[in-house]
MARPATI-525663 format. One record per residue (C-alpha): y, z, x negated; residue number from 1. Coordinates in steps of 0.001 Angstrom, whole numbers, plus 500000, padded with zeros to 6 digits. Each point is the difference from the previous one (the first is absolute). Last residue first. Layout:
! residues N
pt Y:Y Z:Z X:X seq:NUM
...
***
This chain:
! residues 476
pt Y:125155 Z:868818 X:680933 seq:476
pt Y:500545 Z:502116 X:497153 seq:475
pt Y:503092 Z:498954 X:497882 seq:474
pt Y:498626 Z:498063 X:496286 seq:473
pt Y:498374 Z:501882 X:497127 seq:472
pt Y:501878 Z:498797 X:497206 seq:471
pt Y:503134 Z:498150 X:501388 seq:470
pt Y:500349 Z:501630 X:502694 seq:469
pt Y:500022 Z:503619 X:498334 seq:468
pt Y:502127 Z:498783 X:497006 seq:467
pt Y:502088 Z:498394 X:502771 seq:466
pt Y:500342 Z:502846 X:501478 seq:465
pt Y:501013 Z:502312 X:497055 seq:464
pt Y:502535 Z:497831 X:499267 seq:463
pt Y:502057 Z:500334 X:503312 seq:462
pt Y:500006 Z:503595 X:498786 seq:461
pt Y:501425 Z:499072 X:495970 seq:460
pt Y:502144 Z:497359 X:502480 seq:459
pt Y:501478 Z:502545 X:501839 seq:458
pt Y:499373 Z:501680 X:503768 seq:457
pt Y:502001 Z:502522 X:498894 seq:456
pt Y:498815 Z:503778 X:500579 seq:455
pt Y:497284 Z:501435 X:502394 seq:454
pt Y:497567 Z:497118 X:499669 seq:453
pt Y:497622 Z:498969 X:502747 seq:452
pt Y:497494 Z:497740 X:500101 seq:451
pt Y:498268 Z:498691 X:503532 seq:450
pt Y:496822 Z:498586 X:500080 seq:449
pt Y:498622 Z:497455 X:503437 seq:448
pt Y:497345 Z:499399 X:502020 seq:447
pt Y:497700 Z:503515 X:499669 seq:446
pt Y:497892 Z:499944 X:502908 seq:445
pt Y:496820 Z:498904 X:498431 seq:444
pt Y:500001 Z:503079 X:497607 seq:443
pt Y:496786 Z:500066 X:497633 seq:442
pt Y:499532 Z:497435 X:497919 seq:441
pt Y:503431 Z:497915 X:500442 seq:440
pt Y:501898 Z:503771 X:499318 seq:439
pt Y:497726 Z:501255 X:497479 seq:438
pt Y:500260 Z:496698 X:497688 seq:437
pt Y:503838 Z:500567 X:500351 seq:436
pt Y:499791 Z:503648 X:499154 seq:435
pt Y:497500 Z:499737 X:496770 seq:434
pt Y:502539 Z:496775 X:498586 seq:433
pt Y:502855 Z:502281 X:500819 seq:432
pt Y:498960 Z:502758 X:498019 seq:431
pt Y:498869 Z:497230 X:497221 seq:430
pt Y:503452 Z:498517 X:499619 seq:429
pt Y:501756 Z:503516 X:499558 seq:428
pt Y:502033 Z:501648 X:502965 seq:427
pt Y:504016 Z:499000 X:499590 seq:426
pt Y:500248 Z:498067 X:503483 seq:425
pt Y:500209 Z:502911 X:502128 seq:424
pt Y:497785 Z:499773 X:502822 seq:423
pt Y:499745 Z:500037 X:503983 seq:422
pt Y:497082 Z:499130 X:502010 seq:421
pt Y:500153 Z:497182 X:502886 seq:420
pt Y:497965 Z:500715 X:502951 seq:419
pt Y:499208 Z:498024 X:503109 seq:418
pt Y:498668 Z:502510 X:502776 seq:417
pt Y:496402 Z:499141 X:500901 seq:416
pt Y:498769 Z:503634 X:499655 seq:415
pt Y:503254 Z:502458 X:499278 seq:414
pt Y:498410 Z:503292 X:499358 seq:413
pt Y:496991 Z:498663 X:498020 seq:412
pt Y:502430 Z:497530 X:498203 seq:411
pt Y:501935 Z:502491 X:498761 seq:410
pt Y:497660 Z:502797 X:498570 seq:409
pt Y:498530 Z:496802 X:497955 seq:408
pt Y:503527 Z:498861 X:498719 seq:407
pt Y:500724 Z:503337 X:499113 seq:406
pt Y:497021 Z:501446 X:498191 seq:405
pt Y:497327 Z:501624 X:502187 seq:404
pt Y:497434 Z:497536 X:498699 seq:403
pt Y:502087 Z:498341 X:497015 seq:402
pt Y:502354 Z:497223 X:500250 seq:401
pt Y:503590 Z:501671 X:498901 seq:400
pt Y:498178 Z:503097 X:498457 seq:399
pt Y:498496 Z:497609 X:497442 seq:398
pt Y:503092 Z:499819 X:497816 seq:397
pt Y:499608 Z:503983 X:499611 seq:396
pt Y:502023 Z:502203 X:502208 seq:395
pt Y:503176 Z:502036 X:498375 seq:394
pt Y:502332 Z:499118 X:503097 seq:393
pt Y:502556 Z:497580 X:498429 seq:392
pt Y:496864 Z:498706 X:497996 seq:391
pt Y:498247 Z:498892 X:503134 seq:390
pt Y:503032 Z:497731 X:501791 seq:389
pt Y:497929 Z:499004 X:502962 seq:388
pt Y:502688 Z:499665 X:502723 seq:387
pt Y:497945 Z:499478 X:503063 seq:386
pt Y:502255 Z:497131 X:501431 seq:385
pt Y:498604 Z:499535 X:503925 seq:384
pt Y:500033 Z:496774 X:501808 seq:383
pt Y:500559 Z:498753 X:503627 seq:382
pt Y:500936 Z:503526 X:501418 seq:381
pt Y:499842 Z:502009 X:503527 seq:380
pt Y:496709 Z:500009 X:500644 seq:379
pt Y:498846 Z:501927 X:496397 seq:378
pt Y:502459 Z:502949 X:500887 seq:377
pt Y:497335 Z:502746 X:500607 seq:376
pt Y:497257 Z:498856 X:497410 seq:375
pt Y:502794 Z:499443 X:497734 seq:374
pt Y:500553 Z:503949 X:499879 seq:373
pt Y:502979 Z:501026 X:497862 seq:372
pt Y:500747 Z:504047 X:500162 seq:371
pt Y:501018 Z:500277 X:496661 seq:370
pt Y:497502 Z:502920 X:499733 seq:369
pt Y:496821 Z:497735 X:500189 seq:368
pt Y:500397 Z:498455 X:497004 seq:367
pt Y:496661 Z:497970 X:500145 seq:366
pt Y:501859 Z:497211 X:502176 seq:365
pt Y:501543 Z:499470 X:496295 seq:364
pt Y:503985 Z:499183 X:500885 seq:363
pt Y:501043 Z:496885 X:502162 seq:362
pt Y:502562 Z:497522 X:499903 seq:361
pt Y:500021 Z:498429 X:503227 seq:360
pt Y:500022 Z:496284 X:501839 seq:359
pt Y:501856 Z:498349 X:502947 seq:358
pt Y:499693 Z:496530 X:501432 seq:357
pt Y:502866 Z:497998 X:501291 seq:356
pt Y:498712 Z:497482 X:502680 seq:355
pt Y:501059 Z:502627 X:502578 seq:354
pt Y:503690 Z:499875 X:499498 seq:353
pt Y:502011 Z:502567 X:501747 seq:352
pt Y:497450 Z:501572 X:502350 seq:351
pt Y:496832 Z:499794 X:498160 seq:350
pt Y:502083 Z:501801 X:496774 seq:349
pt Y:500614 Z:502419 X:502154 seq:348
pt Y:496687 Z:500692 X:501780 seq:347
pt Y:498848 Z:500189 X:496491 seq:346
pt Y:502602 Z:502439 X:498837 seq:345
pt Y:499035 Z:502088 X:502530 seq:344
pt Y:496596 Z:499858 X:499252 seq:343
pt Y:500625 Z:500733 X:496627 seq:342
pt Y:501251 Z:503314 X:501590 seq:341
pt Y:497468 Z:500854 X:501862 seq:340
pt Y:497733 Z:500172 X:496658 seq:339
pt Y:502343 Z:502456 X:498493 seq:338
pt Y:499383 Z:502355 X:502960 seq:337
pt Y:496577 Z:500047 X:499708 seq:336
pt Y:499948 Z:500377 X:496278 seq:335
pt Y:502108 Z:503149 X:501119 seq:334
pt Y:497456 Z:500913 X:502388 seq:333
pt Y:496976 Z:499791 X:497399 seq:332
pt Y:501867 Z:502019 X:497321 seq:331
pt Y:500590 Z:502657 X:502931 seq:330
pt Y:496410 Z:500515 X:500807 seq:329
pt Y:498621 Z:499632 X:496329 seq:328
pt Y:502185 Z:502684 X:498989 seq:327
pt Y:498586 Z:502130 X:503102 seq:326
pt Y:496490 Z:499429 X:499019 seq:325
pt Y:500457 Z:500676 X:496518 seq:324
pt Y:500461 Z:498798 X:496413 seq:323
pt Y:502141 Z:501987 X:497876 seq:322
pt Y:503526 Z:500206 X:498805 seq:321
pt Y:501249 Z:498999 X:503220 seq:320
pt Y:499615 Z:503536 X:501951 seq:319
pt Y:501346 Z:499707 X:503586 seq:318
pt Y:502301 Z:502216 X:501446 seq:317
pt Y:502655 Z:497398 X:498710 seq:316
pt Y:499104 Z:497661 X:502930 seq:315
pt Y:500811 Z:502993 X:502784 seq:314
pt Y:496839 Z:500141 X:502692 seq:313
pt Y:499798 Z:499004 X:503647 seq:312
pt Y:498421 Z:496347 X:498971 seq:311
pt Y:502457 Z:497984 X:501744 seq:310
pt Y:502772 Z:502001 X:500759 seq:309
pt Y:499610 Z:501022 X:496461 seq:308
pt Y:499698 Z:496625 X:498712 seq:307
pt Y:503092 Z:498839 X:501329 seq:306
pt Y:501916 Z:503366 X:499406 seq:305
pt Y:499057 Z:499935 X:496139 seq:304
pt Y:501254 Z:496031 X:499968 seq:303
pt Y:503141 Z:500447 X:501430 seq:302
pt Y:500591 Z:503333 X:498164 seq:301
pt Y:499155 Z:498344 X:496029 seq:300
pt Y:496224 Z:500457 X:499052 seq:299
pt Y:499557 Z:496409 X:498739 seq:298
pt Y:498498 Z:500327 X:497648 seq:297
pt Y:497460 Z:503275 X:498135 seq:296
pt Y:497313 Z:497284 X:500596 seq:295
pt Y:501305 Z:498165 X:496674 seq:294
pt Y:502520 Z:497044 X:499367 seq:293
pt Y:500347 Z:498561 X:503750 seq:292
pt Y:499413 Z:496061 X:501118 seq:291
pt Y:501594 Z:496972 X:500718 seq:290
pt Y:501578 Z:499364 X:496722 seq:289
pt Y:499864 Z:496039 X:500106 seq:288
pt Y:500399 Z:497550 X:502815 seq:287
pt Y:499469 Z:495758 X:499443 seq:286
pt Y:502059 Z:497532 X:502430 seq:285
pt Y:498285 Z:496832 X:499602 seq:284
pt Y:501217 Z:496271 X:499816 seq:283
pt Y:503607 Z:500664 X:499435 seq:282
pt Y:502507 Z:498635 X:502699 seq:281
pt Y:503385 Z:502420 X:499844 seq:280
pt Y:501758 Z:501396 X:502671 seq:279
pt Y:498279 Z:500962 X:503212 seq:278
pt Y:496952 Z:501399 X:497912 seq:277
pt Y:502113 Z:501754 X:497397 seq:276
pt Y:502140 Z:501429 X:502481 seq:275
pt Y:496711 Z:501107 X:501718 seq:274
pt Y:498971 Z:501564 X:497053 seq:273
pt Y:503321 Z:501763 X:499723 seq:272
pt Y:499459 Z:501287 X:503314 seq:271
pt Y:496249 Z:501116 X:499725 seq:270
pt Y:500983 Z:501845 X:496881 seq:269
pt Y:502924 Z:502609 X:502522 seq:268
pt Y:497655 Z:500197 X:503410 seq:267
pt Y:497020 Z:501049 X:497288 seq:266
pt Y:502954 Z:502599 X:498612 seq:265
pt Y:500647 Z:501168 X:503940 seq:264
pt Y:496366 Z:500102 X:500905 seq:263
pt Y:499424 Z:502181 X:497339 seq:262
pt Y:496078 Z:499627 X:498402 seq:261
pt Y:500941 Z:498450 X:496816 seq:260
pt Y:502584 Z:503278 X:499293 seq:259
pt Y:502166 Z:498721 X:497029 seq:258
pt Y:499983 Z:500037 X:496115 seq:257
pt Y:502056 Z:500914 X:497172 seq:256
pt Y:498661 Z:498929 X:496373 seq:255
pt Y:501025 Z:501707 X:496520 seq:254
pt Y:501054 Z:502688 X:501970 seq:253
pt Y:499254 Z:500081 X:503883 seq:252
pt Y:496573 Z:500963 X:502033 seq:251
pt Y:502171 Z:502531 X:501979 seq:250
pt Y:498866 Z:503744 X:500409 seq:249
pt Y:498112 Z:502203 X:501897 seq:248
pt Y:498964 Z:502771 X:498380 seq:247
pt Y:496828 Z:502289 X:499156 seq:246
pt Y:499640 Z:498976 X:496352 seq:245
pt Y:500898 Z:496136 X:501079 seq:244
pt Y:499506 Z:498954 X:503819 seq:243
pt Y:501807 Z:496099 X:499999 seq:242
pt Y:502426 Z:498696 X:502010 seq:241
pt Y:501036 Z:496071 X:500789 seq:240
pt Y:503458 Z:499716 X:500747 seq:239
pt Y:500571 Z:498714 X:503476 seq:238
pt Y:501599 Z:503261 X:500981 seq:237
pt Y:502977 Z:499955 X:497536 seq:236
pt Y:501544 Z:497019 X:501138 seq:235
pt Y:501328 Z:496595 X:498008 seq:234
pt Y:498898 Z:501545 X:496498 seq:233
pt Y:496327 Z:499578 X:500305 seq:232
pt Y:500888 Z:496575 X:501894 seq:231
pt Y:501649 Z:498757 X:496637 seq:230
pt Y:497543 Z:501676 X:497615 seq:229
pt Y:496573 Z:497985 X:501582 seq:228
pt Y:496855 Z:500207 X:498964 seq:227
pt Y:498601 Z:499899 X:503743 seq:226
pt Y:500018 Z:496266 X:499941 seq:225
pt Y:500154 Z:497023 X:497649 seq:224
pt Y:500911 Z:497125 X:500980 seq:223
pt Y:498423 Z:496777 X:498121 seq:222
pt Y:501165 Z:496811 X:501010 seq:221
pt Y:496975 Z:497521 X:499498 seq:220
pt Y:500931 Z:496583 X:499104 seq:219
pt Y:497921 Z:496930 X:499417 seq:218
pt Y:500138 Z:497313 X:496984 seq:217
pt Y:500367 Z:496682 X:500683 seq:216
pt Y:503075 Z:499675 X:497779 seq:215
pt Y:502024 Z:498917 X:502982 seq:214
pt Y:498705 Z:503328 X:501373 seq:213
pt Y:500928 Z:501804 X:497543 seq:212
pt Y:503734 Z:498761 X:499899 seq:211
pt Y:500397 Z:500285 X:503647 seq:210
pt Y:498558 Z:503871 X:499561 seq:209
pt Y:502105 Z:501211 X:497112 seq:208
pt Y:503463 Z:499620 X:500953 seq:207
pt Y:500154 Z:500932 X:503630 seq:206
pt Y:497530 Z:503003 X:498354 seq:205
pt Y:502398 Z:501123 X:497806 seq:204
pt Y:503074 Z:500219 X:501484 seq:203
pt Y:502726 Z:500160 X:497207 seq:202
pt Y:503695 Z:501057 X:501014 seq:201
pt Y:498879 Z:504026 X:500162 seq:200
pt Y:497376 Z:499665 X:498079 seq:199
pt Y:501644 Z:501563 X:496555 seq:198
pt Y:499134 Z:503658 X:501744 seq:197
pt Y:497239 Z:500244 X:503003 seq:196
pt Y:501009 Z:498831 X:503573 seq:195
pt Y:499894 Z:502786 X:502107 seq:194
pt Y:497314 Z:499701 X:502429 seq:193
pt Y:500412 Z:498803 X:503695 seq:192
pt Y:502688 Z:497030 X:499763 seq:191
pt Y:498032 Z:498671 X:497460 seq:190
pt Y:500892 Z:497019 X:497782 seq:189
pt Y:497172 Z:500303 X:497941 seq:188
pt Y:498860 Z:501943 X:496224 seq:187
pt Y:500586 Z:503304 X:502484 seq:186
pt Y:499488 Z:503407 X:498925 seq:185
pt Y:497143 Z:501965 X:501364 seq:184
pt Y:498917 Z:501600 X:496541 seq:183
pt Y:503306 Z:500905 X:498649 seq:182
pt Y:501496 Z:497798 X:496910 seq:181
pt Y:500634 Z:501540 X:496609 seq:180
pt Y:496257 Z:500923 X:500681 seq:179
pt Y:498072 Z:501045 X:502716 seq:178
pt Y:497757 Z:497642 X:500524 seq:177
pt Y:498905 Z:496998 X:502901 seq:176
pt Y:503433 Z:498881 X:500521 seq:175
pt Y:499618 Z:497707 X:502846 seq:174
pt Y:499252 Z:496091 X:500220 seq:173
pt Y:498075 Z:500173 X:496659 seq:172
pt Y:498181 Z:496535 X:499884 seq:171
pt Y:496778 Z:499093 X:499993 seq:170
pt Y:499657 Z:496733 X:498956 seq:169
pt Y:496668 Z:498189 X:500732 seq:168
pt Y:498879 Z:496454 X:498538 seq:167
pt Y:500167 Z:500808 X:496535 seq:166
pt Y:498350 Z:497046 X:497533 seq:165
pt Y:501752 Z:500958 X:496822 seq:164
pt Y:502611 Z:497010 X:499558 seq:163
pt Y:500977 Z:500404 X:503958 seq:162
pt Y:500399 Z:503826 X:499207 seq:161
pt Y:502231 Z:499397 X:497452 seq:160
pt Y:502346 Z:497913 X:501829 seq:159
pt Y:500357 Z:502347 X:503009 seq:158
pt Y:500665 Z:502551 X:497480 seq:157
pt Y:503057 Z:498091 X:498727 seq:156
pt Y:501173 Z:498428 X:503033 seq:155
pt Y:500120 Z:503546 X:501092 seq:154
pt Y:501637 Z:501695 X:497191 seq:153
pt Y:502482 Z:497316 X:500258 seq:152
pt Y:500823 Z:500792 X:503719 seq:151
pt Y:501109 Z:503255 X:498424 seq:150
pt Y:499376 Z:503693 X:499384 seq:149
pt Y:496042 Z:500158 X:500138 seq:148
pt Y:497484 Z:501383 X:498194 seq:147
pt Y:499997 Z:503457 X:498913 seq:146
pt Y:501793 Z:500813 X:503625 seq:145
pt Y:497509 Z:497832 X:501595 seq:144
pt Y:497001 Z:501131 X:498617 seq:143
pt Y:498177 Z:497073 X:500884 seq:142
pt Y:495597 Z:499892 X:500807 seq:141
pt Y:498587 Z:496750 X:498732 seq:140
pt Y:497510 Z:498808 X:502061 seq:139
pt Y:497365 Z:497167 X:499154 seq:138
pt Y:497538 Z:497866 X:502459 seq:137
pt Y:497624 Z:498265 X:497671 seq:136
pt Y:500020 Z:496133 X:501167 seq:135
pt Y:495839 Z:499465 X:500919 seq:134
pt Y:501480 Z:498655 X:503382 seq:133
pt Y:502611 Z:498015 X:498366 seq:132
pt Y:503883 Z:501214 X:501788 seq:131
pt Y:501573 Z:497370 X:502317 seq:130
pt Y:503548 Z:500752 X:499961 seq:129
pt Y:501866 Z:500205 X:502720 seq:128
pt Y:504125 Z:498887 X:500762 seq:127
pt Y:502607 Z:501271 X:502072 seq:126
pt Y:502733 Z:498278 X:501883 seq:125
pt Y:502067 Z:503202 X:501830 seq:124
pt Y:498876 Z:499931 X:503946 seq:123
pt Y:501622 Z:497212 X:501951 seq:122
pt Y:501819 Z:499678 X:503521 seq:121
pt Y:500852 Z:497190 X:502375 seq:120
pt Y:502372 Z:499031 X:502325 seq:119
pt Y:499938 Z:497738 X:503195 seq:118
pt Y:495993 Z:499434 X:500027 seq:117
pt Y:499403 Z:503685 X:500607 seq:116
pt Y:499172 Z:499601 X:496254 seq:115
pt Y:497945 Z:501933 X:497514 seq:114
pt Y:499423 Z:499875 X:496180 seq:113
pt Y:497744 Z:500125 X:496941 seq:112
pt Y:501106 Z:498587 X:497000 seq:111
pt Y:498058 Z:499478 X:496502 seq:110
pt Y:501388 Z:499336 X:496941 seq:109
pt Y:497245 Z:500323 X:497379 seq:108
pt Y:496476 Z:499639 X:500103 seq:107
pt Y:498883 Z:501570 X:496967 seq:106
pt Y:496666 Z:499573 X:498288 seq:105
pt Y:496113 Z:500018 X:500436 seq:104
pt Y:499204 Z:497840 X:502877 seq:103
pt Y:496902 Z:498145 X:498375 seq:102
pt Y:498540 Z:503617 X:499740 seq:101
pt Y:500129 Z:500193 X:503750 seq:100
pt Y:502806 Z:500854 X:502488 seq:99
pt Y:499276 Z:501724 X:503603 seq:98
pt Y:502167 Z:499698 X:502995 seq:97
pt Y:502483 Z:501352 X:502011 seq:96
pt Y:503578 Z:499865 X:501463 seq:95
pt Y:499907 Z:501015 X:503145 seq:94
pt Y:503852 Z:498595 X:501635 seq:93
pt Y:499099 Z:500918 X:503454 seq:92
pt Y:500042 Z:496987 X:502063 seq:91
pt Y:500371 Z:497584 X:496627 seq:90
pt Y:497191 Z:501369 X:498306 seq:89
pt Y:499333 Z:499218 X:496480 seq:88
pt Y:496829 Z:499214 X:498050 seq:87
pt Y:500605 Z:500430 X:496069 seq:86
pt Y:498023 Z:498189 X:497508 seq:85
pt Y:502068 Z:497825 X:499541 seq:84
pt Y:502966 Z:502114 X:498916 seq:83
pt Y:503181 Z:500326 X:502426 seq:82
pt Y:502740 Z:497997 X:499390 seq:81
pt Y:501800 Z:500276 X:502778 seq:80
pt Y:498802 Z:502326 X:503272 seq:79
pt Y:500834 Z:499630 X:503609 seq:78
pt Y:499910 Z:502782 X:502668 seq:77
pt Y:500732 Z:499060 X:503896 seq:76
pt Y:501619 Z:502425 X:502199 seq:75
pt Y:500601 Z:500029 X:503821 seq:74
pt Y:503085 Z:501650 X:501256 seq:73
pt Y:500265 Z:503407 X:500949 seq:72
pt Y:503769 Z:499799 X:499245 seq:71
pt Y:500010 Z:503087 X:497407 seq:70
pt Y:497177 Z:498094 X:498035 seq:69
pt Y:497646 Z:501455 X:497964 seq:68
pt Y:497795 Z:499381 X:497172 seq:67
pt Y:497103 Z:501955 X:498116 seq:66
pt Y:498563 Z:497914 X:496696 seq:65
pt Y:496135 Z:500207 X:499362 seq:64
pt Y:498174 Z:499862 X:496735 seq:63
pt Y:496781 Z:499552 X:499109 seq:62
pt Y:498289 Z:498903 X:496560 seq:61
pt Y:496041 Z:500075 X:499799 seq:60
pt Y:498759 Z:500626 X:497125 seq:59
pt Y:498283 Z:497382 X:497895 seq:58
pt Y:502598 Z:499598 X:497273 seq:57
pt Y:501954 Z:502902 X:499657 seq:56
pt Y:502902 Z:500277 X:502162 seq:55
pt Y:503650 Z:500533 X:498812 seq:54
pt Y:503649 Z:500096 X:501078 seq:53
pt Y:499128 Z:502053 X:503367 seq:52
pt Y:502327 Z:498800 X:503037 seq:51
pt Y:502871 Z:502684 X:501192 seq:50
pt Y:500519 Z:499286 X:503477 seq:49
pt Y:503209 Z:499983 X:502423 seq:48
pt Y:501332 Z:497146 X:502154 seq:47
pt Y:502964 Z:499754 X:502105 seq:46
pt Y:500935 Z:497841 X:503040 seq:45
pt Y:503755 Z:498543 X:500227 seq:44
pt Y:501811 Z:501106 X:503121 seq:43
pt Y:500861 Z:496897 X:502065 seq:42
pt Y:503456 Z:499115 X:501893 seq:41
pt Y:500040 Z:496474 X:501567 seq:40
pt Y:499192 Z:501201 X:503148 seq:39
pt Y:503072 Z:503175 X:500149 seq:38
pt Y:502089 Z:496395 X:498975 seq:37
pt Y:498501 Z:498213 X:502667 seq:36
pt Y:500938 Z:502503 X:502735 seq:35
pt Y:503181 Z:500422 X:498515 seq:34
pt Y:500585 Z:496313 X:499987 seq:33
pt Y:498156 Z:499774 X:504172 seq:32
pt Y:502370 Z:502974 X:500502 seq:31
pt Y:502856 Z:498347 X:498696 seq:30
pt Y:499252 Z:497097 X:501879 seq:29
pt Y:499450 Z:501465 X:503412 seq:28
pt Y:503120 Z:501776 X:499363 seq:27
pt Y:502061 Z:496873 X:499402 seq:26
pt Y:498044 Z:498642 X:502902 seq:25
pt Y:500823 Z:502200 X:502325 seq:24
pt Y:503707 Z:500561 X:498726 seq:23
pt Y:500118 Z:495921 X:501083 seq:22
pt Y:498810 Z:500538 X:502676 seq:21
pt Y:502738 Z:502530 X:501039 seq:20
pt Y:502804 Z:497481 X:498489 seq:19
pt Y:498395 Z:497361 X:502114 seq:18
pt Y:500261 Z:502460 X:503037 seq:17
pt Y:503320 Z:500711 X:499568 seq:16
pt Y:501371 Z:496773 X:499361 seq:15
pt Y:498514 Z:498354 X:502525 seq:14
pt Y:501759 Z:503170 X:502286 seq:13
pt Y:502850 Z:499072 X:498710 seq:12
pt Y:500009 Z:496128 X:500525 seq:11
pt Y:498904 Z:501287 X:503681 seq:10
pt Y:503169 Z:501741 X:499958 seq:9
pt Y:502266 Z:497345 X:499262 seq:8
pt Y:498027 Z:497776 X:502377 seq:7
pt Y:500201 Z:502495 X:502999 seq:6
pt Y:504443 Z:500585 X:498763 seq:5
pt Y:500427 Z:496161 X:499851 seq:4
pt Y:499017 Z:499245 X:503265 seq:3
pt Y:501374 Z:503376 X:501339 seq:2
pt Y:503400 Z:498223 X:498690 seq:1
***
């Protein structure tokens, strides 16, 4: 009986402890499966980068991706069909080179990516076009509101400017008037701005920019600034103020502008640009009423107190109607203060995507009172617009490329800066004929014309470059 009762309890005991390693290893393997599962699990990289759809032939193209992995693990770039002229970089995914003549086209379908070497991540496929060296460079400047109302106005004007040799499109990304529409409307899915009337379901720059670029043609969005209705109405104190028979009053009417120099309406434009910038990838981001309409702006209580506490005298003490010392004092601060704004939109635009460059439509650097100063804000752009349009401001043709005119007043502010004038495309034959042979004689910087048109861009207007092409051919 004890016999049976030691055996029948060693049997237990076996029992127990088989059963207990048994639970060992059942937990050893569930943690070893866990353990292998939390192994097994990868975070995908990501890659960001907007690469330029052009290069002319002979300039150097560069563009570089930025990568990152949440797992810290080693990355390795690769690249399908990229041109052949194009040296690529698989440590860091550089993608450079420079084409020749003999690479003048479109390489199309290109994909640049990054792996951990588990999963792997690609920008959108893009393609670049290979533009002739002696190719005249050609903007046309969009109304959108004139323009615009459906992806078949697009394919449309993307069609005619193929047939007419445009390789710029500046296109309205903000209401630049005040019309039917408010200046500072939206033509883009903003959150920021309020998007303007029949664009509510139409975005025109998602629509616009693919299609350019697979035309070859670049894309400039064009935001106008400090002519803005919507922000004029958002709050009282960023309305720009003028001094009028004794009083201060707002620049409003027929057009309603806001304070340039208030931190709170710069903090309000640089947003939307940097929507812009996060959201859409043009090739140049291109500003446009920066500047005041006479000395007797901005006197509004932000500014007055600024200057005072500066200067330790009121603004609208001062007597604009003539020149003077103290005139000249506060038109040189507020050209100051323009200036350091550009640079804030530079140091933007190098934060979000650096390989975008960013240009200005300018005003006469001989109007003094609009407070412009390209001397000041020179560093901070790739190109400058002067907009040249003579007859709209009762100068003779020669006014455009005379000494002291406005391409000469210009390019002594600006130096080395690459300029591209403005025009509407309705001058006669031999206007044009005396500006082009100005602009190759005497103005090295000039690479590029622009043509704007307030209206339709129709085919009477698209006419009117071709008659220019055609007989006296785009300056190069």
């Amino acid at each position: 009986m004890k016999i049976e009762k030691k055996l029948h309890n060693r049997i237990i005991d076996t029992i127990k402890i088989v059963r207990s390693v048994l639970l060992v290893l059942l937990v050893a393997s569930i943690f070893s499966c866990n353990k292998e599962e939390v192994k097994k699990e990868n975070k995908k990289p990501e890659i960001t980068g907007t690469p330029s759809s052009s290069v002319i032939a002979g300039e150097e193209y560069m563009f570089q991706p930025s990568a990152t992995d949440a797992d810290g693990d080693e990355l390795t770039f690769r690249v399908s069909n990229p041109p052949n002229w194009v040296s690529f970089n698989e440590a860091t995914g550089a993608f450079t080179g420079t084409p020749t003549e003999a690479d003048v086209g479109t390489a199309r379908g290109i994909t640049i990516s990054v792996t951990d070497g588990v999963a792997s991540a690609s920008l959108k496929v893009f393609n670049i076009t290979v533009i002739p060296s002696n190719q005249p460079q050609v903007e046309i400047i969009i109304r959108t509101e004139e323009n615009l109302h459906s992806p078949d106005d697009v394919t449309t004007l993307i069609n005619r400017a193929v047939e007419n040799g445009i390789t710029i499109i500046s296109v309205g990304a903000k209401q630049d008037e005040d019309t039917s529409i408010k200046s500072g409307a939206a033509f883009y899915n903003s959150a920021i701005a309020p998007i303007a009337a029949g664009y509510e379901s139409f975005d025109v720059l998602a629509d616009l920019i693919p299609k350019a670029h697979q035309a070859g043609i670049k894309v400039r969005a064009w935001l106008p600034q400090f002519h803005d209705q919507v922000a004029f109405d958002k709050n009282a104190a960023w309305q720009m103020m003028k001094l009028e028979n004794g009083n201060v009053v707002p620049v409003s009417g027929k057009e309603y502008f806001v304070n340039p120099l208030h931190p709170d309406v710069q903090a309000y434009e640089l947003s939307i640009i940097e929507e812009v910038l996060k959201n859409y990838d043009m090739d140049e981001i291109v500003l446009d009423w920066i500047r005041f309409d006479n000395y007797n702006m901005d006197v509004g209580d932000f500014t007055r107190t600024a200057y005072n506490n500066q200067f330790g005298y009121d603004p609208i003490t001062i007597n604009f109607a003539t020149d003077n010392a103290k005139r000249t004092e506060w038109n040189d601060w507020r050209e100051q203060g323009l200036a350091n704004y550009f640079g804030k939109v530079r140091d933007l635009v190098n934060a979000i995507k650096p390989n975008v460059k960013l240009g200005v439509y300018v005003l006469s650097p001989e109007w003094r009172e609009v407070g412009q100063n390209p001397s000041l804000f020179k560093d901070y752009i790739d190109n400058i617009s002067p907009m040249a349009y003579y007859d709209d401001w009762g100068y003779s043709p020669d006014w455009v490329y005379r000494s002291g005119g406005i391409l000469s007043t210009t390019y002594q502010k600006v130096g080395d800066v690459p300029i591209m004038p403005a025009f509407d495309t309705d001058y006669p034959l031999d206007v044009f004929e005396d500006i082009f042979d100005a602009l190759e004689a005497d103005y090295p910087t000039v690479y590029a014309i622009s043509f704007f048109e307030y209206g339709e861009w129709n085919e009477s207007k698209f006419n009117n470059l071709k008659n220019i092409r055609d007989n006296l051919g785009f300056p190069k």
